[in-house]
C-alpha positions as CSV (number, residue, x, y, z in Angstrom):
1,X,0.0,0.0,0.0
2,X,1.7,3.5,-0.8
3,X,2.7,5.3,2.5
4,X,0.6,8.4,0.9
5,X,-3.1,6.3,1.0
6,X,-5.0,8.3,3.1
7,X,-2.6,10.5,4.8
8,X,-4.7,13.3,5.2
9,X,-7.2,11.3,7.2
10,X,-4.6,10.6,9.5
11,X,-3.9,14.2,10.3
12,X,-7.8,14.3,10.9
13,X,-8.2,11.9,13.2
14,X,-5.0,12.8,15.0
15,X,-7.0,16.6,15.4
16,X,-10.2,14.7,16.8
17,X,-7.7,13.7,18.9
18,X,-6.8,16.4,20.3
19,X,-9.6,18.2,20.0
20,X,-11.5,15.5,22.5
21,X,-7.9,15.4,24.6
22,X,-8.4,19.1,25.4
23,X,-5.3,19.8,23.1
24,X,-4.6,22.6,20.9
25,X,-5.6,20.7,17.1
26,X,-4.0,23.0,15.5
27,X,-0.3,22.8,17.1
28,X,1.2,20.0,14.9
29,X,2.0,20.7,11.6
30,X,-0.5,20.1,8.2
31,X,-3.7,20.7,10.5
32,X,-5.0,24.1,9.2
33,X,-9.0,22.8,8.4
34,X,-11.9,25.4,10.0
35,X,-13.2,24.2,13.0
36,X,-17.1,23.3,11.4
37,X,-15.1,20.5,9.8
38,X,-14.9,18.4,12.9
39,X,-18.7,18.1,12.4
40,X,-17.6,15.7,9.6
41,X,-14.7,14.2,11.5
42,X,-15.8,13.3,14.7
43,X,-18.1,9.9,13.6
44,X,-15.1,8.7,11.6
45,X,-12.9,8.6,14.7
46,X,-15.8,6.5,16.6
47,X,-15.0,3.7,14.0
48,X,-12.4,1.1,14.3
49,X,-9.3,3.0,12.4
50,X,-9.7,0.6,9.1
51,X,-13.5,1.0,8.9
52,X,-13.4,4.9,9.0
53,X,-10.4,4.9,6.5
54,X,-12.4,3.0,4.1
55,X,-15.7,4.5,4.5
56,X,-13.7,8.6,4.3
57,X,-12.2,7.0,1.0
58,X,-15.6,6.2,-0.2
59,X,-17.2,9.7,0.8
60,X,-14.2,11.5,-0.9
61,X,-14.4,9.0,-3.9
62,X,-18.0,9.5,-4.0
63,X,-18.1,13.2,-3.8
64,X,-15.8,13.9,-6.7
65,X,-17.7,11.7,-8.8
66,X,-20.8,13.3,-7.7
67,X,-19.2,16.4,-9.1
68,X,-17.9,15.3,-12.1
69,X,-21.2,13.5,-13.0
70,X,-23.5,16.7,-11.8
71,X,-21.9,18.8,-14.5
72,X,-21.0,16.4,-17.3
73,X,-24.0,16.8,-19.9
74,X,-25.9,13.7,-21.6
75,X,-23.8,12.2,-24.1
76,X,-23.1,8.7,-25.2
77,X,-19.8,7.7,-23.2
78,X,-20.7,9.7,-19.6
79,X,-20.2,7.0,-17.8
80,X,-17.1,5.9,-19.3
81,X,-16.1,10.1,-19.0
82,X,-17.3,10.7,-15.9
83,X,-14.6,7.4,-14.6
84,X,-12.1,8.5,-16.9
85,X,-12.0,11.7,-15.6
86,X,-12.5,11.0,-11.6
87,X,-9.2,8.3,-12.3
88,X,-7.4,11.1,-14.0
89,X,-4.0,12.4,-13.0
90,X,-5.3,15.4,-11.5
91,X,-8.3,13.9,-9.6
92,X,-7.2,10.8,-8.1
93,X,-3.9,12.0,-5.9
94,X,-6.6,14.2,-3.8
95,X,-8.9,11.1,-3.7
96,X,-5.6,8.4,-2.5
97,X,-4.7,11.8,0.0
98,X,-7.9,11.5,1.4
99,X,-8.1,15.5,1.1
100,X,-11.7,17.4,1.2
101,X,-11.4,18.4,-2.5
102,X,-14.7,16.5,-3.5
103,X,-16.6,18.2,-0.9
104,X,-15.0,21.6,-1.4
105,X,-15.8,20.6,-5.2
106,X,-19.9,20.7,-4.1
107,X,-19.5,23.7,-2.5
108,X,-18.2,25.4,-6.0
109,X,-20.8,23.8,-7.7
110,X,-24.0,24.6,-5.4
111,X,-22.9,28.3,-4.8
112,X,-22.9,28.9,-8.6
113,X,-26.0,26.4,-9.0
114,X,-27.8,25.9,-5.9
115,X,-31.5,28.1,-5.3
116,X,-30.3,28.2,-1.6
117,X,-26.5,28.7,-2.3
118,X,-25.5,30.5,1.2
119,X,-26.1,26.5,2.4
120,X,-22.8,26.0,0.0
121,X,-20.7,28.5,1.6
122,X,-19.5,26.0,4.5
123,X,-18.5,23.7,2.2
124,X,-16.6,26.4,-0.1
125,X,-14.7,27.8,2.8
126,X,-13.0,24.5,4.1
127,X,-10.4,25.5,1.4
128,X,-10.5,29.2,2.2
129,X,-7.2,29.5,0.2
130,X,-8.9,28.0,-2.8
131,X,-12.5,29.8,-2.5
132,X,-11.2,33.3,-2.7
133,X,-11.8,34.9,-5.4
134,X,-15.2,32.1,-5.9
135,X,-16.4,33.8,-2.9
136,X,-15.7,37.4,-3.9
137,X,-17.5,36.4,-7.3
138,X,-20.6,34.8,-5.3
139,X,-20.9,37.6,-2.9
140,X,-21.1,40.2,-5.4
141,X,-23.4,38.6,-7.5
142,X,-25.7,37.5,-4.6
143,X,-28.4,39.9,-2.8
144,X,-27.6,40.9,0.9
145,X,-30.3,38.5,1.5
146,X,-28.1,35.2,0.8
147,X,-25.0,36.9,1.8
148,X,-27.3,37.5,5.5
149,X,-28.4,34.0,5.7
150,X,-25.0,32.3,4.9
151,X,-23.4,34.4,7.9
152,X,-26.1,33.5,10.5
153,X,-25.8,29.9,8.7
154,X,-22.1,30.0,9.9
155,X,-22.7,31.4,13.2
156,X,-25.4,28.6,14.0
157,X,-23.1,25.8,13.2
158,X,-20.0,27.4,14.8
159,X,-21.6,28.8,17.7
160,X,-22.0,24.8,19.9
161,X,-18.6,24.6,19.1
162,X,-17.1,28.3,20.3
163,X,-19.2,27.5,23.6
164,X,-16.9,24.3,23.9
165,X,-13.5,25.5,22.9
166,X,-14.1,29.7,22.3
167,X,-10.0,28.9,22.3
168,X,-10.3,27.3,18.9
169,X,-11.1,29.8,17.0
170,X,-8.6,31.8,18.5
171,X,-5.9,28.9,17.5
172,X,-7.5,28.4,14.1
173,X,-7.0,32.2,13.1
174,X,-3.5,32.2,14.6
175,X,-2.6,29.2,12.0
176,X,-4.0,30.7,9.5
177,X,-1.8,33.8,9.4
178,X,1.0,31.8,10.8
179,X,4.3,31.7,8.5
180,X,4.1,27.7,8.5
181,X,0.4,28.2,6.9
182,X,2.1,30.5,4.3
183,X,5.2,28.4,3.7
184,X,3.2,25.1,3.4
185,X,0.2,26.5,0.9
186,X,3.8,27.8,-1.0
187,X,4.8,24.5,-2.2
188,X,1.5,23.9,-3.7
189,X,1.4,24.6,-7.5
190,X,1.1,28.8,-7.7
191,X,-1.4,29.2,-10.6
192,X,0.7,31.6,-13.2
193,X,3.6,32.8,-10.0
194,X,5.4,29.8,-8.7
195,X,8.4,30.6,-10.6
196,X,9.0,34.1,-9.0
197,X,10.5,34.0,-5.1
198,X,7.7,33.6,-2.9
199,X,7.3,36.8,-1.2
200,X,8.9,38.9,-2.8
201,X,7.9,42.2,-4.3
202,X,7.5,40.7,-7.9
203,X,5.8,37.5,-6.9
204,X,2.9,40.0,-4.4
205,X,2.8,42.3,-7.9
206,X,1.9,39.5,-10.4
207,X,-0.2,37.9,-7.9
208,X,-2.6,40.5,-7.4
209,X,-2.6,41.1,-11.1
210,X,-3.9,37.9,-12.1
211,X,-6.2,37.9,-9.4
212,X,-7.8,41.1,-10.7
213,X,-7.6,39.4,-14.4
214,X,-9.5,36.2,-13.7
215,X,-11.8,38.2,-10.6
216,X,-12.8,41.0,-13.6
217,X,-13.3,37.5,-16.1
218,X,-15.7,35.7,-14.0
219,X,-17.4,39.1,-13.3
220,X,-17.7,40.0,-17.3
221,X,-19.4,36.5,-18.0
222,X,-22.5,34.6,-16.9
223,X,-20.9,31.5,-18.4
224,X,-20.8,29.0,-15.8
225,X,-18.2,27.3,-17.2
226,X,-15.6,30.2,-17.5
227,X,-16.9,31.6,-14.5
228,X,-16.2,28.0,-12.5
229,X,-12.2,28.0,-14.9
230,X,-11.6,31.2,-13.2
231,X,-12.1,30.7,-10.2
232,X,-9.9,27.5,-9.2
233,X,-7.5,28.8,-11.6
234,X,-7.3,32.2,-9.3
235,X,-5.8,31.6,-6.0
236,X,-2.0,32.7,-6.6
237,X,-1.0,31.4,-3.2
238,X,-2.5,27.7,-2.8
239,X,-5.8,27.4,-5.6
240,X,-3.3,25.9,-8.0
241,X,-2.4,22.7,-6.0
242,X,-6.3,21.8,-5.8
243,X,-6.4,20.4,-9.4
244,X,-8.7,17.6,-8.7
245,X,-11.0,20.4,-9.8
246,X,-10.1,20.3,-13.1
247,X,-11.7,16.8,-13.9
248,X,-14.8,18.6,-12.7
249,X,-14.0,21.2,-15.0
250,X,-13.2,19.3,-17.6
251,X,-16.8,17.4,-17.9
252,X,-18.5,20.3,-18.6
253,X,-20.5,20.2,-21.9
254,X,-18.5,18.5,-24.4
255,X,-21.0,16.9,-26.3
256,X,-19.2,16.8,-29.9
257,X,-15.9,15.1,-30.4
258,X,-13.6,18.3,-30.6
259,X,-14.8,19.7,-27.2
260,X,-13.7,16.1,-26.0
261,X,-10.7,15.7,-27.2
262,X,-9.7,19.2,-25.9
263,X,-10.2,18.2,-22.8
264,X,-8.7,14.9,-22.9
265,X,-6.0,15.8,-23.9
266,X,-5.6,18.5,-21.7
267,X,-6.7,16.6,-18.2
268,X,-4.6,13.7,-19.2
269,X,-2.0,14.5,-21.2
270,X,-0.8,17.6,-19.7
271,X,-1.0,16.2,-16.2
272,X,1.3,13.0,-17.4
273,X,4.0,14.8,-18.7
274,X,4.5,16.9,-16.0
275,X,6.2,13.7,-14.6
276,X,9.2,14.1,-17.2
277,X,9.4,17.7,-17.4
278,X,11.8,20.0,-15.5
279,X,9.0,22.6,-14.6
280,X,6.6,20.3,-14.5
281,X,4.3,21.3,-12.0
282,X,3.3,24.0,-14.3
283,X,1.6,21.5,-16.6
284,X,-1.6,21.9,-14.6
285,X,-2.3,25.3,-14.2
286,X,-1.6,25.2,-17.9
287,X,-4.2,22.5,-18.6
288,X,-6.8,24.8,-16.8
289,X,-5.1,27.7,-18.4
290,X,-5.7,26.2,-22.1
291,X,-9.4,25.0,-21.0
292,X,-10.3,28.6,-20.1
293,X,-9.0,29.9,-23.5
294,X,-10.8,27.2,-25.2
295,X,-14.0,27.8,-23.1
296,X,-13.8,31.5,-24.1
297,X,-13.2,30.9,-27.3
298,X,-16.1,28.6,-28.3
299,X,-18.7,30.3,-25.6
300,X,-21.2,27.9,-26.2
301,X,-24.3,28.1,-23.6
302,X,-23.9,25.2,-21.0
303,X,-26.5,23.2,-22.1
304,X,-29.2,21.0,-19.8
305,X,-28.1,17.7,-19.1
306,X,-29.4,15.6,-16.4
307,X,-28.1,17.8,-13.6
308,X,-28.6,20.9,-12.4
309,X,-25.9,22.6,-13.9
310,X,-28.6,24.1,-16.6
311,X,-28.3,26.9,-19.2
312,X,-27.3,30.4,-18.2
C-alpha cells in the first residue's frame, strides 16, 4: 500500500484527537481545516481505524464523482467520461490523499448552482485558500439576503462549538496567518507565480494582477463554465495545488468530439508529462489555463443535461 493512502485522514483523526484530549488541534504541523469541519470528523474517529479509513475513501471517492457526474452533460460515453475523468492524474492523488477536495468541489458547484446557495458556503470555505476569489464572485453577484443568511448559517453551526472551545477559534486564526500556513500553501502549484520568489515584491505584484484578471473575467461573464475556470485557476498562493477540480471542470458540456478531445487531452496528457518535465508542475495550471481559453473561445451556452448545472 503507498505510505501516501489516506494521509490526510490521519492528520484528521489525529486533530479529533486532540480536540477530545483538550489539546490545541491546531499545534502539529498540516492541521490548518476550519473548525465546522470536525462536524464531519468526529463519527469517523468512533469507527475502528480501518472502517473509518475505508468509509472517508468512499465519501471523498464519492463526492468527486458526484461532481464530475453533476456537470457532465448527456452524451453517449458519460459514464465511461465521468470514470475516466474522476481516475485522471489530476483527480485521483486528492482522492488516494484523502483530502476534502470533493466536498469543497460541491460547494463550487451549489454556490454557482444551488437556489439556496449560502447553504454552499460551509462547504466552499473549508479550502479558504482556494475559494477566494469564488467567494468574492458569489458575494457580489448575490443579494444581501443570501449573503445575510449564509453568515447567520455560519454562526449557528459554529456557535455549539465556540461555547466548547471559544480557544479554537482563537488557534484556528492564529494558524492561518502563521508563516508555517504561508510556507506550506507555498509549495502547492502557484497558478501563473510559482516561478518568481515567494514573497517577494515581484511574486505579491503578479499575484494580485492575475487575481484582478480572472476576478474581472468571472465578473464580465455569466458563463458557468468560465466563471467555475476562473475561479480554481485564481488563487496565486495555494488554488493551483487543488487540481482535482479540473476533472470537474473538464466534464463540462462537451458533447461533440472536438470539445472532448480538448479536454482529454488537456486533463490527461498535460498532467502525465508533467512527470518528465523539469518545470513540470506548471503543466496543470496550464491544462486549466488552455481550457479557459478554449471555453472562451467557443462560448457555447452550457447546455441542460441531467443535472442541475442548466443553461445560463
Amino acid at each position: 500500500m503507498d505510505e501516501r493512502f489516506l494521509i490526510d485522514f490521519g492528520v484528521f483523526m489525529q486533530a479529533v484527537a486532540d480536540l477530545t484530549a483538550g489539546l490545541n488541534p491546531y499545534a502539529k504541523e498540516g492541521f490548518f481545516s476550519p473548525p465546522w469541519l470536525f462536524y464531519l470528523l468526529f463519527p469517523f474517529s468512533l469507527l475502528p481505524t480501518k472502517v473509518g479509513a475505508a468509509m472517508w475513501f468512499m465519501l471523498n471517492l464519492g463526492a468527486l464523482v458526484a461532481c464530475i457526474g453533476c456537470v457532465s452533460t448527456k452524451h453517449r460515453y458519460r459514464l465511461l467520461w465521468i470514470a475516466a475523468l474522476a481516475a485522471s492524474p489530476v483527480a485521483w492523488p486528492y482522492i488516494l490523499f484523502g483530502n476534502i477536495i470533493g466536498l469543497v468541489g460541491i460547494g463550487l458547484l451549489g454556490l454557482f448552482n444551488w437556489r439556496h446557495s449560502w447553504l454552499a458556503v460551509p462547504l466552499v470555505l473549508l479550502k479558504p485558500q482556494l475559494s477566494l476569489v469564488a467567494m468574492v464572485v458569489w458575494l457580489l453577484r448575490s443579494g444581501w439576503n443570501h449573503v445575510a443568511k449564509a453568515s447567520g448559517f455560519l454562526v449557528l453551526i459554529n456557535l455549539p462549538l465556540f461555547i466548547w472551545r471559544p480557544s479554537l477559534y482563537r488557534d484556528f486564526l492564529w494558524k492561518s496567518v502563521s508563516g508555517q500556513y504561508l510556507e506550506t500553501q507555498s509549495h502547492h502549484v502557484a497558478a501563473a507565480t510559482s516561478w518568481l520568489p515567494f514573497g517577494s515584491l515581484i511574486w505579491l505584484v503578479s499575484s494580485a494582477a492575475l487575481i484582478a484578471f480572472l476576478l474581472l473575467l468571472s465578473l464580465w461573464t455569466k458563463n458557468r463554465r468560465i466563471t467555475f475556470l476562473s475561479t480554481i485557476l485564481a488563487d496565486p498562493v495555494a488554488g493551483g495545488g487543488e487540481y482535482g477540480l479540473l476533472a470537474v471542470a473538464a466534464a463540462m458540456g462537451h458533447l461533440d468530439r472536438r470539445n472532448l478531445a480538448v479536454a482529454a487531452l488537456t486533463v490527461f496528457a498535460l498532467p502525465f508529462l508533467s512527470i518528465f518535465a523539469p518545470r513540470g508542475d506548471l503543466l496543470i495550471p496550464l491544462a486549466t489555463a488552455i481550457l479557459l481559453v478554449w471555453a472562451i473561445y467557443s462560448r457555447k451556452k452550457d447546455k441542460p443535461g441531467p443535472s442541475a448545472w442548466g443553461q445560463d
